[in-house]
PyMOL commands that place a pseudoatom at each C-alpha (Angstrom):
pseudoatom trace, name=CA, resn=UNK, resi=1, chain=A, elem=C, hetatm=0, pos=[7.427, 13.845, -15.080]
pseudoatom trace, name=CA, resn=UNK, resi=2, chain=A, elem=C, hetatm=0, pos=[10.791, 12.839, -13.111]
pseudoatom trace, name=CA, resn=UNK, resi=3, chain=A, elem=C, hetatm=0, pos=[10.833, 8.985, -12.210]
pseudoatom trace, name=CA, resn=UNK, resi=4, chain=A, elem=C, hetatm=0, pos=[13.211, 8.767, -9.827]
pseudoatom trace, name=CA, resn=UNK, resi=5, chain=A, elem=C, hetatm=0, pos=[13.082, 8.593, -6.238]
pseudoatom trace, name=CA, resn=UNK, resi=6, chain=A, elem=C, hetatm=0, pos=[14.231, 12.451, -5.209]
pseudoatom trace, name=CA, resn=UNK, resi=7, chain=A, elem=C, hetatm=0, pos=[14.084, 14.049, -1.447]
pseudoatom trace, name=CA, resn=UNK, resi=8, chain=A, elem=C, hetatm=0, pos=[13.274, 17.102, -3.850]
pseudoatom trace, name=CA, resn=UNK, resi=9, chain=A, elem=C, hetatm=0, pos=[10.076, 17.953, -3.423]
pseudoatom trace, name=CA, resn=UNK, resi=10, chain=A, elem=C, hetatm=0, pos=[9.751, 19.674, -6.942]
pseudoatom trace, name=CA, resn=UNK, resi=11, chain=A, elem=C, hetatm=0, pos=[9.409, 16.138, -8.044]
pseudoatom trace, name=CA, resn=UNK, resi=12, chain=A, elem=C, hetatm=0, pos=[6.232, 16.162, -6.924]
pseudoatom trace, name=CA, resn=UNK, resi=13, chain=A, elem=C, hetatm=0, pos=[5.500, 19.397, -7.964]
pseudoatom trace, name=CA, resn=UNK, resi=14, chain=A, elem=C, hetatm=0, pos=[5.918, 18.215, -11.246]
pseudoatom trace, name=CA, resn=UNK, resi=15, chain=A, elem=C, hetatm=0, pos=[3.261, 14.783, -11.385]
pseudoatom trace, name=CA, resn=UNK, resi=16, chain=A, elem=C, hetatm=0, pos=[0.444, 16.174, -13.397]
pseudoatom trace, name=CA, resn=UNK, resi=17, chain=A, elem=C, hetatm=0, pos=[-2.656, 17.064, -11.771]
pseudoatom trace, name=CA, resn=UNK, resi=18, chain=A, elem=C, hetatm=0, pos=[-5.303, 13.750, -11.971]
pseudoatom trace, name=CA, resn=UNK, resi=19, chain=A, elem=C, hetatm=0, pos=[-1.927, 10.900, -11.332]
pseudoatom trace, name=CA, resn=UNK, resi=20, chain=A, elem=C, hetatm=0, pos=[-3.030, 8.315, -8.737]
pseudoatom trace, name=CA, resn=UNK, resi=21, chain=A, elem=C, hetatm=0, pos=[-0.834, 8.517, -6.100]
pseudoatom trace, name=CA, resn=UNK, resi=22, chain=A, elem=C, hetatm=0, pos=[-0.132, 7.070, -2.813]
pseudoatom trace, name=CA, resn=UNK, resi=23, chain=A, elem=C, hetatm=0, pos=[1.186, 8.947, 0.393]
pseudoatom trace, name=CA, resn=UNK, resi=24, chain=A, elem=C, hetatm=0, pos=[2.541, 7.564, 3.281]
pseudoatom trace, name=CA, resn=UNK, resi=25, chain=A, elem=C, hetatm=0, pos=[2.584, 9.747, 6.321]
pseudoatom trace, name=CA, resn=UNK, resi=26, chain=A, elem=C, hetatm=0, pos=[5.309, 9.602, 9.644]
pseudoatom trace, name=CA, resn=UNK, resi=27, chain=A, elem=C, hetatm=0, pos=[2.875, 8.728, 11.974]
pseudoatom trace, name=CA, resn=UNK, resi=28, chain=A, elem=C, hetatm=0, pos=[-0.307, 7.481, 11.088]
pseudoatom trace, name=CA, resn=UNK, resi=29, chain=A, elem=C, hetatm=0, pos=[-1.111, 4.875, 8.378]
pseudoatom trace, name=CA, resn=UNK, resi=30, chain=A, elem=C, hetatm=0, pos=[-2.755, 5.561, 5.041]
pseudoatom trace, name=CA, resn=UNK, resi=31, chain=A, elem=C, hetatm=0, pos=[-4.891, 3.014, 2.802]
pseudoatom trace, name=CA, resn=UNK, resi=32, chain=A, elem=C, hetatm=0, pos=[-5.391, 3.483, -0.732]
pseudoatom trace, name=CA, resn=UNK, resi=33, chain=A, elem=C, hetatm=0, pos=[-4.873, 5.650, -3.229]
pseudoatom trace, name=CA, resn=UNK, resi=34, chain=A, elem=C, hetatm=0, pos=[-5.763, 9.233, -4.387]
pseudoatom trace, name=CA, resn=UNK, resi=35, chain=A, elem=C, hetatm=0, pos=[-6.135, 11.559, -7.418]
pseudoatom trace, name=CA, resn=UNK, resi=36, chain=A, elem=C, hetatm=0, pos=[-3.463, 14.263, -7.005]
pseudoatom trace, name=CA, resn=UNK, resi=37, chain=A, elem=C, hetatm=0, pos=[-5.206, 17.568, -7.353]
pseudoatom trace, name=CA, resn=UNK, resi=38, chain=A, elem=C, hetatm=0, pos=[-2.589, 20.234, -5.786]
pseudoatom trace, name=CA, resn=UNK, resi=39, chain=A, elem=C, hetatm=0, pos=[0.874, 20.687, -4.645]
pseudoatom trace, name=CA, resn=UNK, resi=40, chain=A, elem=C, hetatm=0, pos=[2.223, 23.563, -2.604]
pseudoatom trace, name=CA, resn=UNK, resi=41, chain=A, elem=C, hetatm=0, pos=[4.994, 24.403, -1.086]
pseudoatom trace, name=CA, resn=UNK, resi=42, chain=A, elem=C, hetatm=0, pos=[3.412, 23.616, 2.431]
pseudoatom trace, name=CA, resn=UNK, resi=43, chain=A, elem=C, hetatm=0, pos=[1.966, 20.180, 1.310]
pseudoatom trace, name=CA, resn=UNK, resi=44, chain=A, elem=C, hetatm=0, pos=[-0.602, 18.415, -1.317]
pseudoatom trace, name=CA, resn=UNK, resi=45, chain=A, elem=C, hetatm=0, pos=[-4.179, 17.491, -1.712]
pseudoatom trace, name=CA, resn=UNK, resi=46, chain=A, elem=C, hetatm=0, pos=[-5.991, 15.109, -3.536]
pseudoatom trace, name=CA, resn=UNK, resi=47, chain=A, elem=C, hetatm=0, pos=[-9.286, 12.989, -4.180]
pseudoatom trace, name=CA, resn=UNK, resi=48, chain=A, elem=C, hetatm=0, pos=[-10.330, 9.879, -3.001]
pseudoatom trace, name=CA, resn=UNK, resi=49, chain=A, elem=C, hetatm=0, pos=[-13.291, 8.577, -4.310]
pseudoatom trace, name=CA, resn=UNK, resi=50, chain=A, elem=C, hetatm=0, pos=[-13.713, 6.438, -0.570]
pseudoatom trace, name=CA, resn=UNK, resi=51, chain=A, elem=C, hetatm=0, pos=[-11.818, 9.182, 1.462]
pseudoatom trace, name=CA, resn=UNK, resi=52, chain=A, elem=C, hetatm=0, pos=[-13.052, 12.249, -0.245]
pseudoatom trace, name=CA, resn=UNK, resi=53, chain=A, elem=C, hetatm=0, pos=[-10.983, 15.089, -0.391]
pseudoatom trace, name=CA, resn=UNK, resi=54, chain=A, elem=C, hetatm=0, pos=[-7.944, 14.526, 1.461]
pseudoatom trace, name=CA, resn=UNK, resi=55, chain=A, elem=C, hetatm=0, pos=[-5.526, 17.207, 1.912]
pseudoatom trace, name=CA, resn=UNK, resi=56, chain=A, elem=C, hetatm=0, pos=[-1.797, 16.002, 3.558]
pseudoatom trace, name=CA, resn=UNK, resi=57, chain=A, elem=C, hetatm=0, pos=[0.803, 18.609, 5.396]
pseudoatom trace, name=CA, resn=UNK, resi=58, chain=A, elem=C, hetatm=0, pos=[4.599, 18.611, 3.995]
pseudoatom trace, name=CA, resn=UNK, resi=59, chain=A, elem=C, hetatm=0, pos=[5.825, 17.839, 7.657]
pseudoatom trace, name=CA, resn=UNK, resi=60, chain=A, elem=C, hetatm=0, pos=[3.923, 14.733, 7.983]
pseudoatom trace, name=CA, resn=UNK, resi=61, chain=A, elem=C, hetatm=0, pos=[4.688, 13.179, 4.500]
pseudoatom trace, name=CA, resn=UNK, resi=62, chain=A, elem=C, hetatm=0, pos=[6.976, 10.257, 4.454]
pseudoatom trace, name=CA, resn=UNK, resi=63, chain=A, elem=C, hetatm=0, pos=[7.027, 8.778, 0.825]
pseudoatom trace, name=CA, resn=UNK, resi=64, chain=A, elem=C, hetatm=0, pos=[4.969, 9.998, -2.067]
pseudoatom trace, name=CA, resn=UNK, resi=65, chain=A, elem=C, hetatm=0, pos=[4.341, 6.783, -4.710]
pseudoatom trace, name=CA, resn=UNK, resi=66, chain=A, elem=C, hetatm=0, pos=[3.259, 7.033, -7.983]
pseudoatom trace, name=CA, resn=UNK, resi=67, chain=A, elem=C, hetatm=0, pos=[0.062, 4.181, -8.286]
pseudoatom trace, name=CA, resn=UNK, resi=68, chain=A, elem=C, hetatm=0, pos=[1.187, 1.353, -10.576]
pseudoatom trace, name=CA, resn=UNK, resi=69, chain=A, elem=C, hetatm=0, pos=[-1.830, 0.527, -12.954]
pseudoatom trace, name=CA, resn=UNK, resi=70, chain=A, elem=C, hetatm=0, pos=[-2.978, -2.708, -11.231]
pseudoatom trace, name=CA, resn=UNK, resi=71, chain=A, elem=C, hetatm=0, pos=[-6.219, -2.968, -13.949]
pseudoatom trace, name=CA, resn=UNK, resi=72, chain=A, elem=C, hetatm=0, pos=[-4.328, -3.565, -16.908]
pseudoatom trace, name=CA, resn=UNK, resi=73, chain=A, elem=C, hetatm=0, pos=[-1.681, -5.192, -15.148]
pseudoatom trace, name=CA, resn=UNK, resi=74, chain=A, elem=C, hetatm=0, pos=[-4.322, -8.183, -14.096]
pseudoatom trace, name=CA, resn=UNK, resi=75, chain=A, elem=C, hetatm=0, pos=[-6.098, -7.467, -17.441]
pseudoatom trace, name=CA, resn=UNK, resi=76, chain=A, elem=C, hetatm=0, pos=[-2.644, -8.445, -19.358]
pseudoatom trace, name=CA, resn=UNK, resi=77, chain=A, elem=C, hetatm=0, pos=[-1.881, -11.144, -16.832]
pseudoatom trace, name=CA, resn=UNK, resi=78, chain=A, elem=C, hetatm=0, pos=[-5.608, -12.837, -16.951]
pseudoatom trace, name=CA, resn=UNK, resi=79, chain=A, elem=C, hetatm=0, pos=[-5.810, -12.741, -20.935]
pseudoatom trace, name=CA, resn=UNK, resi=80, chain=A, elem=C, hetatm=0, pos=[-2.346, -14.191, -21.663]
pseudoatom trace, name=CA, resn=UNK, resi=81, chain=A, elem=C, hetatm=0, pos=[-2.958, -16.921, -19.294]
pseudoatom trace, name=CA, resn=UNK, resi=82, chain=A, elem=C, hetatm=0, pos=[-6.529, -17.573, -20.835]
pseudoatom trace, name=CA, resn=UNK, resi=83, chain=A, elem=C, hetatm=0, pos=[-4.976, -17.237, -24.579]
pseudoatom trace, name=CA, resn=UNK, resi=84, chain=A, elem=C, hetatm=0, pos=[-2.417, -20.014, -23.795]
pseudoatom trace, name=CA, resn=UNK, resi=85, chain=A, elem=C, hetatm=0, pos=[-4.668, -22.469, -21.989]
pseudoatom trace, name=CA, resn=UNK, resi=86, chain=A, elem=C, hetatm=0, pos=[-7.275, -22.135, -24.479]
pseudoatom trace, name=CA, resn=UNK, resi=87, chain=A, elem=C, hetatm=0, pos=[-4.688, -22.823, -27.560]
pseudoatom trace, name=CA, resn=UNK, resi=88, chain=A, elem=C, hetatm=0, pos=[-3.233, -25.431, -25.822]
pseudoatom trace, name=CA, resn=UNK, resi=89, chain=A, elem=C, hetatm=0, pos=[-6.422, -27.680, -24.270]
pseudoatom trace, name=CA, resn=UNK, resi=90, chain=A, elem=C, hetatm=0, pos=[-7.928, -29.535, -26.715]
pseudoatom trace, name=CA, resn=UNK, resi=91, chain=A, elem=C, hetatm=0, pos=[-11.007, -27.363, -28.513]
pseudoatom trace, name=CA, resn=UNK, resi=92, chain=A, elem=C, hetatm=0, pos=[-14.578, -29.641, -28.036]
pseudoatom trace, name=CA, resn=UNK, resi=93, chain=A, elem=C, hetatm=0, pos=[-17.046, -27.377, -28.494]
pseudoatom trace, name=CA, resn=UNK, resi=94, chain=A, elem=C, hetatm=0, pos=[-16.583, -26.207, -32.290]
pseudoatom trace, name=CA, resn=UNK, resi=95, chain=A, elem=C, hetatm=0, pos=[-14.588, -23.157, -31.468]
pseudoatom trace, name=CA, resn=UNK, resi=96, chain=A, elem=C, hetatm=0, pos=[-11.349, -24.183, -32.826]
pseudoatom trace, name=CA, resn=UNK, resi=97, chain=A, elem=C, hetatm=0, pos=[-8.020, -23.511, -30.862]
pseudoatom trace, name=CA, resn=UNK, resi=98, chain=A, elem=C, hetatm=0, pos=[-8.237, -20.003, -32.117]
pseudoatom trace, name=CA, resn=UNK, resi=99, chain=A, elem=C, hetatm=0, pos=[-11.627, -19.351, -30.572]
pseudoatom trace, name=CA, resn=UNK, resi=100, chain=A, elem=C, hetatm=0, pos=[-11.205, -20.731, -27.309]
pseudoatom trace, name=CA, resn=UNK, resi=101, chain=A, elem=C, hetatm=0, pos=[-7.390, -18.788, -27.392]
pseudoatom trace, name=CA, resn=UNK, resi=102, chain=A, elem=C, hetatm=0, pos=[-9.993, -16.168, -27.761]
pseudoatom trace, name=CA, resn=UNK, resi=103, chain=A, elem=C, hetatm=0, pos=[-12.824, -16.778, -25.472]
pseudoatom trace, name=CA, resn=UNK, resi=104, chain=A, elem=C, hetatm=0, pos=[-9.919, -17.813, -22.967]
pseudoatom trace, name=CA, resn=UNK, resi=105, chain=A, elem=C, hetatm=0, pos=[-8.103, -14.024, -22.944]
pseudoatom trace, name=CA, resn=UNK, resi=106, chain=A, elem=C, hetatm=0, pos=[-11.938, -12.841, -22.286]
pseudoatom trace, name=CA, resn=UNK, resi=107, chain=A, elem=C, hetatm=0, pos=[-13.033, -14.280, -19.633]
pseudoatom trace, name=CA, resn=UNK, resi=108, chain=A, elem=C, hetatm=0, pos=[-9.339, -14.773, -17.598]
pseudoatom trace, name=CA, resn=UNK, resi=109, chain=A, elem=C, hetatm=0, pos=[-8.966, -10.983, -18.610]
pseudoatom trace, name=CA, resn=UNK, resi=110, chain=A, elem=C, hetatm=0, pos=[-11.685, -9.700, -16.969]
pseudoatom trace, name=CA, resn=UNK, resi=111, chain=A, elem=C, hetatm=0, pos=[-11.557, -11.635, -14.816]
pseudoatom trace, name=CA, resn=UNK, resi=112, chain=A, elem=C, hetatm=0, pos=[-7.385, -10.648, -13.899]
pseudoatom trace, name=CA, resn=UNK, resi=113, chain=A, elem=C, hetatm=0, pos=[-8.826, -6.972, -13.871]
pseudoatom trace, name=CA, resn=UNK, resi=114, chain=A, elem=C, hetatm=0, pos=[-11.367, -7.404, -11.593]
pseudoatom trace, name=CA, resn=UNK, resi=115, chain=A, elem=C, hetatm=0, pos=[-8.087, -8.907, -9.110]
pseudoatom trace, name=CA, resn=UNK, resi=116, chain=A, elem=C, hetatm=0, pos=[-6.409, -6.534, -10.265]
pseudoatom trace, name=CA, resn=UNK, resi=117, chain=A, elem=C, hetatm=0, pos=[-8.948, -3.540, -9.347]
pseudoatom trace, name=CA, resn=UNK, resi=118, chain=A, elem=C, hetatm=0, pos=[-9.375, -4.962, -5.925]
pseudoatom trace, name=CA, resn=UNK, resi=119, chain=A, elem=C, hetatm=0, pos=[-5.844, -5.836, -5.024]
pseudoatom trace, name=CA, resn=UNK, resi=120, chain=A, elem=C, hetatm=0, pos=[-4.472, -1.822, -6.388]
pseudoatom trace, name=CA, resn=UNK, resi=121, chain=A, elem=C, hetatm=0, pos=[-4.413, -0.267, -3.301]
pseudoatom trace, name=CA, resn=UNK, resi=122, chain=A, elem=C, hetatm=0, pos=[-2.277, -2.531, -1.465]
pseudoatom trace, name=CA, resn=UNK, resi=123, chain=A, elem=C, hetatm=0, pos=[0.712, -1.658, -3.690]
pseudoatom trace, name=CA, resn=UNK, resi=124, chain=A, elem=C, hetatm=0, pos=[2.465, 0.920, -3.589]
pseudoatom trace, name=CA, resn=UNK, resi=125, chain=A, elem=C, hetatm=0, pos=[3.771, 1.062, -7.037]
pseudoatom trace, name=CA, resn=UNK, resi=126, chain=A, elem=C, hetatm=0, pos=[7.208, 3.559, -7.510]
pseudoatom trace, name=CA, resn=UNK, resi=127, chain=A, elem=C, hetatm=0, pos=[8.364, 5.858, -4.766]
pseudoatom trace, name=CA, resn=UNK, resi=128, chain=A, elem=C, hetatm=0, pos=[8.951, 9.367, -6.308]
pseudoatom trace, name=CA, resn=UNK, resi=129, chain=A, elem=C, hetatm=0, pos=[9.203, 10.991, -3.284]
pseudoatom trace, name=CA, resn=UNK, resi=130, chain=A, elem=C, hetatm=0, pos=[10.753, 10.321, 0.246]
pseudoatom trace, name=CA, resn=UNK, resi=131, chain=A, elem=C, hetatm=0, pos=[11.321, 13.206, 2.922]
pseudoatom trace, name=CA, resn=UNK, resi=132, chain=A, elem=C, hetatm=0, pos=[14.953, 13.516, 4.223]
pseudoatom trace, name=CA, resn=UNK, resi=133, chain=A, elem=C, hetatm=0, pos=[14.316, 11.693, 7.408]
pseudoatom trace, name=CA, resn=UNK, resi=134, chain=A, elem=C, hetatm=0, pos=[12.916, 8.661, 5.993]
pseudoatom trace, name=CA, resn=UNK, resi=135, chain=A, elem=C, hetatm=0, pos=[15.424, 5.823, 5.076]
pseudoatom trace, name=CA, resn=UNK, resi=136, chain=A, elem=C, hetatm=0, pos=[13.927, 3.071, 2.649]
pseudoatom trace, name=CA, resn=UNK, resi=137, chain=A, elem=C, hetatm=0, pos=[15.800, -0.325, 4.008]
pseudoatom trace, name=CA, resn=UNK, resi=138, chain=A, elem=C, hetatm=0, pos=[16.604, 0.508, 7.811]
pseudoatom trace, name=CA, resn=UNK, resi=139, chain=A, elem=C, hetatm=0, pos=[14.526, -0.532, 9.904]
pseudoatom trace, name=CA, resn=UNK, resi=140, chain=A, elem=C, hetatm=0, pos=[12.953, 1.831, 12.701]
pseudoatom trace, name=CA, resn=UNK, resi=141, chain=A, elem=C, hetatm=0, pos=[13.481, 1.116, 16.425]
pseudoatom trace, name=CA, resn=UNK, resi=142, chain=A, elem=C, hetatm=0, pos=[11.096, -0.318, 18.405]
pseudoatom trace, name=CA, resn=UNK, resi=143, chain=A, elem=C, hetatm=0, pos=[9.526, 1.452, 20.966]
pseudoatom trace, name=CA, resn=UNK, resi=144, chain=A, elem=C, hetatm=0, pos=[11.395, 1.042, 23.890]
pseudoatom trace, name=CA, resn=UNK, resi=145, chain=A, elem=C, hetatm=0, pos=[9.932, -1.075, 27.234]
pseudoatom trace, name=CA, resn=UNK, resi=146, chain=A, elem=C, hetatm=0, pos=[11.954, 0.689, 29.621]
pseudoatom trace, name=CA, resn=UNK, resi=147, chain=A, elem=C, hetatm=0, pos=[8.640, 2.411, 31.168]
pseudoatom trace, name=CA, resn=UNK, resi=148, chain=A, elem=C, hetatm=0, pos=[7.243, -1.158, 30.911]
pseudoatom trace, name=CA, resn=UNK, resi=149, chain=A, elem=C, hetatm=0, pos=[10.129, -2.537, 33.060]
pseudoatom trace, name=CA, resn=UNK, resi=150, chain=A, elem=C, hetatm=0, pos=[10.335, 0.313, 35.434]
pseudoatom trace, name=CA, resn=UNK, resi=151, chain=A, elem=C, hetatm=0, pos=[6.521, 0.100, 36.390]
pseudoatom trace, name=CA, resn=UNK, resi=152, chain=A, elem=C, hetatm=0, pos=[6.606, -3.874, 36.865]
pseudoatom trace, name=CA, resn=UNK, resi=153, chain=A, elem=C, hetatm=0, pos=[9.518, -3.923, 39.083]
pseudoatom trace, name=CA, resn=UNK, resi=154, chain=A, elem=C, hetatm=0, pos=[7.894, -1.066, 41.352]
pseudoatom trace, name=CA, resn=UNK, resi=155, chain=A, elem=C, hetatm=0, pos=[5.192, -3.255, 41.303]
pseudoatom trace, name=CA, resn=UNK, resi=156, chain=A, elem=C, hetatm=0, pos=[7.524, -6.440, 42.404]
pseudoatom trace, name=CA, resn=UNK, resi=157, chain=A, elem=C, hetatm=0, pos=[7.434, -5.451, 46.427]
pseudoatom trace, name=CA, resn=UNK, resi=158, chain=A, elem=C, hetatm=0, pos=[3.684, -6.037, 45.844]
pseudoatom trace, name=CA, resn=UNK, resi=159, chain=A, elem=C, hetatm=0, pos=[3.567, -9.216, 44.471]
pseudoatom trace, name=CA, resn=UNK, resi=160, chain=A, elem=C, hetatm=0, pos=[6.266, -10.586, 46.920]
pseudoatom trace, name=CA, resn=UNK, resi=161, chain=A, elem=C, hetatm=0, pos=[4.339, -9.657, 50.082]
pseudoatom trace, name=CA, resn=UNK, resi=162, chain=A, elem=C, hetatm=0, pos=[0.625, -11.453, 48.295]
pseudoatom trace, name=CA, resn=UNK, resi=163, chain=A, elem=C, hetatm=0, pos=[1.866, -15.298, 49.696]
pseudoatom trace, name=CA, resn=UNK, resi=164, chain=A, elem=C, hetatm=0, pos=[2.911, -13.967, 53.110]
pseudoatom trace, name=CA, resn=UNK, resi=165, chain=A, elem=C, hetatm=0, pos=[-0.871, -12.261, 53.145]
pseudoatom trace, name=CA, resn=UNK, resi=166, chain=A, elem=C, hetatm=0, pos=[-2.466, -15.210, 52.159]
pseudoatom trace, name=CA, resn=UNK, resi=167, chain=A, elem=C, hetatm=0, pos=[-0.620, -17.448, 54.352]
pseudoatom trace, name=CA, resn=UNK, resi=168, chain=A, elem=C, hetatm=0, pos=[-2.123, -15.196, 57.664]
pseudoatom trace, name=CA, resn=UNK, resi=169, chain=A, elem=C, hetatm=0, pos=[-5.483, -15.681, 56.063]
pseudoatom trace, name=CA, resn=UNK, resi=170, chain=A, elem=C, hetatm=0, pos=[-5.331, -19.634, 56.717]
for i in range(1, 170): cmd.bond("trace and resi %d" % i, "trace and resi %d" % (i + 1))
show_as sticks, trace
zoom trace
């Protein structure tokens, strides 16, 4: 499978059927991630386990990201952290440094996967895929307020005349 970032879209022709992915569309945001199940020349579907069967047109795809492994990632994380604080703290309860190393990397393990389950689909993990009007880095332009503008100063004769209105009323 090709790593880099491409505008190709044979690179994501070639992720293997069953990779969690992540797609980000043009104009409507996406949450999560998704089993790829099919690519085509038109677009790509896959499975969500929340979402269902989700299927996404070419046209509308702006980035296609490969889904970092956030379990292990928090599993690795959560049992080093628990392996170090349980050599280093002073063993009381009969374990020994090596069992409490031990029972530390349990516990904090799980416990870093569990994060690390939860906290998955808010990364993206590697962009393999961007379409050729997408540029990573600049930032998009605001929608503009020139209708806003327009509409409040027609409105402006309006609010001018309200104290001469209210003045008559007294």
């Amino acid at each position: 499978m090709a790593a880099a970032q491409s505008r190709d879209w044979d690179v994501v022709r070639g992720i293997p059927a069953g990779t969690t992915i992540k797609v980000t569309l043009k104009h409507k945001p996406t949450f999560g991630h998704c089993a790829l199940e099919e690519v085509t020349d038109d677009g790509l579907a896959c499975y969500s386990r929340t979402s269902g069967e989700r299927q996404f047109a070419r046209g509308d795809i702006r980035a296609v990201y490969v889904a970092h492994n956030a379990k292990l990632a928090g599993l690795a994380i959560g049992a080093g952290i628990g392996a170090v604080n349980g050599a280093v703290n002073n063993p009381g309860n009969g374990l020994g440094r090596g069992g409490n190393a031990a029972l530390g990397a349990l516990l904090l393990g799980g416990i870093g996967m569990a994060i690390g389950a939860a906290a998955g689909p808010f990364f993206d993990g590697k962009a393999i895929y961007r379409s050729r009007d997408d540029q990573p880095g600049k930032a998009r332009r605001p929608p503009s307020l020139e209708p806003a503008k327009s509409a409040i100063s027609g409105a402006q004769p309006m609010l001018d005349a309200v104290p001469q209105q209210m003045a008559a009323r007294q």
